[in-house]
LUMDO-777107 format. One record per atom (N, C-alpha, C): residue in one letter; x, y, z. Coordinates in steps of 0.1 Angstrom, whole numbers, plus 5000, padded with zeros to 4 digits. Atoms other than C-alpha are relative to their C-alpha. Layout:
AXYZ ...
//
This chain:
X500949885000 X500050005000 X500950125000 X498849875001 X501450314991 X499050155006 X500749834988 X500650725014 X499350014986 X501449945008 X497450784997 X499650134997 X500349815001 X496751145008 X500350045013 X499449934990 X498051365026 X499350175004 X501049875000 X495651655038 X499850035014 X500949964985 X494051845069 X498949934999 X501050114999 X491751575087 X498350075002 X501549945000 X489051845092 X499350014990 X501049965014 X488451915054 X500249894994 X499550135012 X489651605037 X499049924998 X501350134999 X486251375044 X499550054993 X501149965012 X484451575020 X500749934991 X500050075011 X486251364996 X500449825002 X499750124997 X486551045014 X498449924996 X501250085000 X482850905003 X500549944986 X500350035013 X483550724972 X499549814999 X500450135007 X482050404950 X501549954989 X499450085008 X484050154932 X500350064984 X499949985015 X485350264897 X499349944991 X500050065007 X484449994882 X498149975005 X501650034998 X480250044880 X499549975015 X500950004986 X479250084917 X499450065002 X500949874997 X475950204920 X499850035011 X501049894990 X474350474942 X498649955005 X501150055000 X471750304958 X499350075017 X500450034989 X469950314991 X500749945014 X498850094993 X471950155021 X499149895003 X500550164996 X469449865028 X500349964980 X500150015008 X470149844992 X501949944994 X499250045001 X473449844978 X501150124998 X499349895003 X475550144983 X501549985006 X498650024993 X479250104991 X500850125000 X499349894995 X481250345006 X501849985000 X498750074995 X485350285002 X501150125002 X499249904995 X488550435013 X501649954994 X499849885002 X491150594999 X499450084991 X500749905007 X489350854978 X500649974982 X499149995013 X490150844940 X500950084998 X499650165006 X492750774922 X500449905000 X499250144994 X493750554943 X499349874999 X501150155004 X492950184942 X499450015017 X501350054986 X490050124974 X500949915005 X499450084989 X491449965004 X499449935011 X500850044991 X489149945028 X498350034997 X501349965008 X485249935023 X499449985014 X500649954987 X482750045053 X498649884994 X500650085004 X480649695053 X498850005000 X500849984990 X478149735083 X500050045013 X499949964983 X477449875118 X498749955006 X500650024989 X475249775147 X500350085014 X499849924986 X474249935182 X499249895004 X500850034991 X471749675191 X500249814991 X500050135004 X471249275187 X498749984987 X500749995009 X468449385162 X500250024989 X498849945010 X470649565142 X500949884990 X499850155009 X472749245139 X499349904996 X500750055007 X470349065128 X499250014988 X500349965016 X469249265097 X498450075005 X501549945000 X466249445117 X499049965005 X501250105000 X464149145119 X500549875013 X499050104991 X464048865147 X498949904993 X500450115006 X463548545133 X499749865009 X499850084995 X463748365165 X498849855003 X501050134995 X461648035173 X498850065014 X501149964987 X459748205205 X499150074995 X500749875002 X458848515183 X498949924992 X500750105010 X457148235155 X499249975009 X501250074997 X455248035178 X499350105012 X500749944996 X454248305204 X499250124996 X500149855006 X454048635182 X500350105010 X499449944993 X456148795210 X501550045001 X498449905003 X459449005204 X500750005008 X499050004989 X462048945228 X500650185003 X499749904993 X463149275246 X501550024988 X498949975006 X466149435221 X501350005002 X498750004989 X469749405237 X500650124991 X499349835002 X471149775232 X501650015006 X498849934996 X474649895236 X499750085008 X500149864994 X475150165261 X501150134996 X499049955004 X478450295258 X500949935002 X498650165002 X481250035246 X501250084999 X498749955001 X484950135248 X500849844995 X498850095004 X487449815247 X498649874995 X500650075007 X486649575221 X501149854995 X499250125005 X488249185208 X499349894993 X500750085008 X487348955185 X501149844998 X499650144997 X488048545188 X499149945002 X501050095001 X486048215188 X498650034991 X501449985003 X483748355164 X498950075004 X500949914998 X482648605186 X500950105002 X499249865000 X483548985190 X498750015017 X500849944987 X483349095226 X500350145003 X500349905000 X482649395235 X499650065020 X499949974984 X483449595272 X499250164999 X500949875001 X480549865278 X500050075014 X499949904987 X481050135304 X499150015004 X501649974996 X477350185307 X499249855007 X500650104993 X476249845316 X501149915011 X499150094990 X479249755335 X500349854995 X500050105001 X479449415316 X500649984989 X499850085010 X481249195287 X498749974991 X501050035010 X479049235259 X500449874988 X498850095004 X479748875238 X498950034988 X501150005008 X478548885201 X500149894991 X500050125006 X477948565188 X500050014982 X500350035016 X478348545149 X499249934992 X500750075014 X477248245138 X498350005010 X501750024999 X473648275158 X499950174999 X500849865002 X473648665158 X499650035010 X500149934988 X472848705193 X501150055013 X499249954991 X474348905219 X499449965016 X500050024985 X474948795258 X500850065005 X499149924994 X476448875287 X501149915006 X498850054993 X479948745299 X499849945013 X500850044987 X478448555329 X501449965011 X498650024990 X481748585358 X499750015013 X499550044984 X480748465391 X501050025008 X498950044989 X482448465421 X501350114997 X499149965002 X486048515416 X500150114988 X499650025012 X485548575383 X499050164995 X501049874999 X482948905393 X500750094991 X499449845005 X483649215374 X499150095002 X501149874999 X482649545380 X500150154989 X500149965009 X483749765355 X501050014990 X499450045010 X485249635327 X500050114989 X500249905009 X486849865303 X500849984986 X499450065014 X489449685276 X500149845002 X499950164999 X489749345266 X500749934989 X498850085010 X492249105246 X499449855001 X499350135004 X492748795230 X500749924997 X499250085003 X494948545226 X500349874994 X500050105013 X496148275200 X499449915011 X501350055000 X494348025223 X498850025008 X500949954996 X491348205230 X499550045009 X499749954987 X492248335266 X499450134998 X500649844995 X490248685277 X501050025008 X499249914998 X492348915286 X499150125010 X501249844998 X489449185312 X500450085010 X499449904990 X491149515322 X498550065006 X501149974991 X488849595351 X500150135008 X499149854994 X489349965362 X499350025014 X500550014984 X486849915394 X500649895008 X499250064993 X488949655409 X501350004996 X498449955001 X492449785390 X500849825000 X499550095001 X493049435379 X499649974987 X500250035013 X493349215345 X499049885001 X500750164998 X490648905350 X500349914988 X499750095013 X491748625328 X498949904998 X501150115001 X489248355313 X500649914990 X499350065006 X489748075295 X499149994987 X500450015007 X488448005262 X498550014998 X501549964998 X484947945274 X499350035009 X500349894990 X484748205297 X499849955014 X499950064983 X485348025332 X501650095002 X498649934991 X487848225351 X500949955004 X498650064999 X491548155356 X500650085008 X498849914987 X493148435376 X499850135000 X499649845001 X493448795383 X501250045005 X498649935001 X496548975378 X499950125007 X500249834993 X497549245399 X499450005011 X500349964990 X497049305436 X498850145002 X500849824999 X494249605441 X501250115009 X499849884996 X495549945447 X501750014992 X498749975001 X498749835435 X500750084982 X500349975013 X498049945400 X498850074992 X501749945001 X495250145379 X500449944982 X499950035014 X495249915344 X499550064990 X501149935009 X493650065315 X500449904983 X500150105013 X494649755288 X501049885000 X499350175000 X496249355285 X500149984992 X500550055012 X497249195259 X501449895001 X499750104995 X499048895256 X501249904991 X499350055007 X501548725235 X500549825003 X499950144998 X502948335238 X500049935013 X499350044990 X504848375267 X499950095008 X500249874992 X504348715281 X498750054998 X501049935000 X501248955295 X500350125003 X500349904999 X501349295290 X498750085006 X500549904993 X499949555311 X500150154999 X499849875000 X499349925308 X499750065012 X499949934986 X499850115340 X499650145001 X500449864997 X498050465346 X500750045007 X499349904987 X499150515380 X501850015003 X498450024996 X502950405376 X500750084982 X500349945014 X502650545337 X501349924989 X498950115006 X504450205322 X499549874999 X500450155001 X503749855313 X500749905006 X499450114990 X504249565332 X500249904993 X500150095006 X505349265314 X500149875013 X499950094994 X504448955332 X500549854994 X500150155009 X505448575325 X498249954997 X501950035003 X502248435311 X499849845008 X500650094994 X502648125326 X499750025016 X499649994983 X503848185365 X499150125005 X500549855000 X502348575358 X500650015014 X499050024990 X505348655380 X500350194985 X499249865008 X506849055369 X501049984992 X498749975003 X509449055346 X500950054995 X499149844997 X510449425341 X498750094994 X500649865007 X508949725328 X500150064987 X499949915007 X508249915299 X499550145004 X498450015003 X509950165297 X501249975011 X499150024991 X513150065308 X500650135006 X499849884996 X514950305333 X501050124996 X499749915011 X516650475310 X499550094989 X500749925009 X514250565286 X498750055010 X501149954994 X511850635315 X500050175005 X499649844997 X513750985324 X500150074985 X500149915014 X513751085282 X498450025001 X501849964999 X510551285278 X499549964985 X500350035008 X510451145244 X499849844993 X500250134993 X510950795253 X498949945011 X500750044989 X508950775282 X498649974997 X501249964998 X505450715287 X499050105008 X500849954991 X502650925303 X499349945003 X502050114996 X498950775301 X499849954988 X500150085008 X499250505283 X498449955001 X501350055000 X495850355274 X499849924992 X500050105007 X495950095249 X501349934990 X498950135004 X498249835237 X499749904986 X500050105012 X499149615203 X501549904999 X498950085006 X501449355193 X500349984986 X500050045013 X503049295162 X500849885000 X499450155003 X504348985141 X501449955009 X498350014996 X508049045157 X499450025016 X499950014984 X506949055194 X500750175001 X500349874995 X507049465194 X498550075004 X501349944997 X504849665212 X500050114998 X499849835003 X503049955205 X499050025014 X500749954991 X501750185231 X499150124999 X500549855000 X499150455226 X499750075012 X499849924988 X499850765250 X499450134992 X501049885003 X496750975248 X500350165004 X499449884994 X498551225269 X501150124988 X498649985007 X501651265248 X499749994984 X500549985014 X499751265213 X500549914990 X499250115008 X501450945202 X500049905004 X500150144998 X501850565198 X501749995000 X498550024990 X505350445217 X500649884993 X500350155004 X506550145197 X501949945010 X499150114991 X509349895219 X500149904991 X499750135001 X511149595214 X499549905001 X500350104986 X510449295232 X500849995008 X499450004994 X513149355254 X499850135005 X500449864999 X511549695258 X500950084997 X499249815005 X513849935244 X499550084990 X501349895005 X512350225230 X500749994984 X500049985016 X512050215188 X500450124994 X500749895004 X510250495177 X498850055004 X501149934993 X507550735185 X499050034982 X500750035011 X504350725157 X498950155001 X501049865003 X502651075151 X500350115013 X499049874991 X502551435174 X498950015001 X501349904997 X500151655184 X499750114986 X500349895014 X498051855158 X498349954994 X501550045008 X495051795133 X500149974984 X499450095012 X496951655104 X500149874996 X500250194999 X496751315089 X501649995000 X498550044994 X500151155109 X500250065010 X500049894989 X499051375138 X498949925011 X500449984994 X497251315165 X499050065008 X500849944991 X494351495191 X499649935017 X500450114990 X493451215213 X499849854997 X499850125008 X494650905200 X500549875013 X500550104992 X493250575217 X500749894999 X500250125009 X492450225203 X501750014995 X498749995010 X495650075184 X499749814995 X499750125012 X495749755160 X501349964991 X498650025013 X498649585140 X499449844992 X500450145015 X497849325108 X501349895003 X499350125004 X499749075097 X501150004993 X498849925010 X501949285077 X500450115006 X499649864994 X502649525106 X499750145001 X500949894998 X500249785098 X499550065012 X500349914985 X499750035129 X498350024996 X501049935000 X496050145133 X499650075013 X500549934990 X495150405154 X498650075001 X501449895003 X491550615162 X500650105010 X500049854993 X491550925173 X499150065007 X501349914990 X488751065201 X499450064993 X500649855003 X488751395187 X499850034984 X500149965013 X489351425151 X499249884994 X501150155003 X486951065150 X500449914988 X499750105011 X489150845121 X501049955005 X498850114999 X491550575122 X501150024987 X498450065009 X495150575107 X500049914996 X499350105001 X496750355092 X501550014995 X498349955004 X501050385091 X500249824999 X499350115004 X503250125081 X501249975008 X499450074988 X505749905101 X501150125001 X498649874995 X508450235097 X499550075007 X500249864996 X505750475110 X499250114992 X500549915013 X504650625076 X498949974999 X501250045001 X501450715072 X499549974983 X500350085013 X499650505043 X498750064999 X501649925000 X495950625051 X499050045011 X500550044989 X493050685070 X498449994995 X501950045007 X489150615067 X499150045013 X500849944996 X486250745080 X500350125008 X500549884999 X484451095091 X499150005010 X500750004993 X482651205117 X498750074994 X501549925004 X478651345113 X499549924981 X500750055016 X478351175079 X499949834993 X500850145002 X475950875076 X500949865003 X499750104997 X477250535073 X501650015004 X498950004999 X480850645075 X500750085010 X499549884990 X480450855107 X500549905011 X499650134989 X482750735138 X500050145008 X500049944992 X481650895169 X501049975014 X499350034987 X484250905201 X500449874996 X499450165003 X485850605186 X501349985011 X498550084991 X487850405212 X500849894997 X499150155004 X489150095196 X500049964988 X500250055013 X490349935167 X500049875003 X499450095001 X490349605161 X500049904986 X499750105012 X492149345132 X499149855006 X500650124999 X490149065127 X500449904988 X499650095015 X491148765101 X499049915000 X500550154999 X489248475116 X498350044993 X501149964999 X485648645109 X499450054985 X500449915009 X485448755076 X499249964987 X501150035002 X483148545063 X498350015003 X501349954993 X480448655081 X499750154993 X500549854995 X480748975069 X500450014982 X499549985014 X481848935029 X498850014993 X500650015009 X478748895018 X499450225002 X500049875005 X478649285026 X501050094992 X498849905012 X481349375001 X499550004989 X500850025017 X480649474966 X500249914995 X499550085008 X480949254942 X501249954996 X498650005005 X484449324929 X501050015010 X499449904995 X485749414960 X500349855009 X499850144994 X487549074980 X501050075013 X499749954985 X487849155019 X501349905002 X498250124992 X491649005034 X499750025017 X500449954987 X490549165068 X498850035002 X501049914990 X488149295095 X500850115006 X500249904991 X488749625106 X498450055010 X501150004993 X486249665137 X500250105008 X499949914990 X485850015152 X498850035012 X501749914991 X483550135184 X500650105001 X500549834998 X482250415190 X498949995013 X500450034981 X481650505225 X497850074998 X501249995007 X477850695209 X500350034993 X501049985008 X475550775185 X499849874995 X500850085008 X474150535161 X500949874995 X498850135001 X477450305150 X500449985013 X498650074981 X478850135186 X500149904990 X499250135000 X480349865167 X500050044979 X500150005021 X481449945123 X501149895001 X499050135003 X483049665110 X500150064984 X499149955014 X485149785076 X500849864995 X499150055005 X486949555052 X501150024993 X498949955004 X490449565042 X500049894989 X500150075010 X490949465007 X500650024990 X499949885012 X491149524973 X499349914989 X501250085007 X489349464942 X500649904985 X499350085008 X489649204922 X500049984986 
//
């Protein structure tokens, strides 16, 4: 993929709506209107598939269920409230909502949404980011008890990380051998062993913890890439932090400003398969996308405008396993390689799912 465009993020979305070159009609959105990104002449990269706020929504509107058939009675609608940390694995995309205090889970292949059922040990109170890992381990940074709750594949509780008080987490994420933690109150990540979950140092190291350009502030969300580097987005400091795996400091990924390769209040963070960075932004409401140097390649979506609006977006996330479910919303010509999945904390999208692609 090659830098697409390079513009001010406030005026540029007037030309980010475009259709397929190649005969994409203008239709209706229950119809067939596709929306893709980067803007012409460039070749389309990513295409805005579908969004949902409610378990009706995912289901196309209509509930088709067995109860609704034989009683003529409509199950009660399951609504988002306000979602922030989001992860997608086993076929379902879960979803952590500030407003209801719970693990929202979204089943794929039935289309229904539940709730994360954590007894006991396994209680949460308010769940705010959430990971997964290659085998299908939950990852739930808990910011009312300042701990990570781990689960196992199918959602029975395994442990909590982190002593209360001794930490204020705000995201986990998890790699083979190691668990990452993002630390508010100590403003650094904790890497643990993943098996023992025993400390076994810090990001940043103390050397780069006294550079103010190294350091972290208020770290808030966490990615891995293929090489076992991490990136760190520091909402404070108007940039994503990228590390080793032995933590020593890389590079620093955008600044403060309102430029695309800039920053406002930059959250969420994602990496592909090819090392692609994705960031969202709070304030200026679109996701990046830079490449494994840093360089930015593109970005997609606008705020206030229809299917392609992202309100207070907090999370990206890459999805590969899932994108069958979701192809039959691409155009015709247009062959999805990914899930891009962003929330939005309100309005009308809490959950857009975008494909990354190109056409064939």
């Amino acid at each position: 993929m090659k830098i697409t465009h390079i513009c001010k993020i406030r005026v540029a979305g007037l030309a980010a709506v475009l259709c397929l070159a190649a005969g994409c009609a203008t239709q209706t959105k229950t119809a067939s209107t596709y929306y893709f990104f980067p803007p012409p002449p460039n070749e389309p990269r990513l295409q805005f598939l579908m969004s949902f706020s409610s378990e009706k929504e995912l289901r196309g509107g209509e509930d088709k269920s067995l109860m609704t058939f034989l009683t003529g009675e409509r199950p009660p609608d399951k609504l988002f409230g306000k979602p922030y940390g989001a992860a997608a694995g086993n076929k379902k995309i879960y979803v952590c909502d500030t407003d209801l205090n719970a693990v929202l889970v979204v089943d794929l292949q039935t289309r229904r949404i539940q709730v994360l059922d954590a007894p006991g040990e396994g209680t949460l109170n308010q769940p705010l980011n959430i990971s997964v890992d290659g085998d299908g381990n939950l990852y739930v940074t808990d910011v009312g008890r300042n701990q990570v709750i781990i689960f196992d594949k199918n959602g029975d509780y395994v442990a909590a990380l982190g002593k209360q008080g001794e930490m204020k987490p705000r995201d986990a994420v998890a790699s083979q051998d190691r668990i990452y933690v993002a630390d508010l109150q100590k403003h650094d990540v904790h890497v643990f062993d993943k098996k023992t979950r025993n400390l076994l140092f810090d990001i940043p190291n103390s050397q780069d913890a006294t550079n103010r350009l190294r350091a972290l502030f208020t770290p808030t969300n966490l990615a891995l890439d293929s090489k076992g580097r991490l990136y760190v987005s520091d909402s404070g400091a108007f940039h994503v932090q990228l590390y080793d795996k032995d933590g020593a400091f890389l590079r620093s990924v955008g600044g403060i400003g309102d430029s695309t390769g800039q920053f406002a209040r930059v959250k969420g963070v994602a990496v592909d398969r090819d090392d692609r960075l994705y960031a969202v932004d709070a304030l200026s409401q679109v996701t990046q996308i830079f490449d494994d140097q840093g360089r930015l390649l593109t970005w997609f979506a606008q705020p206030g405008k229809d299917n392609l609006v992202q309100n207070l977006p907090a999370k990206v996330v890459v999805d590969y396993d899932d994108v069958d479910f979701f192809q039959s919303y691409a155009a015709p010509n247009f062959k999805v390689e990914h899930l891009v999945i962003v929330i939005n904390q309100i309005g009308q999208h809490k959950v857009s799912i975008y494909g990354f692609g190109h056409k064939k």
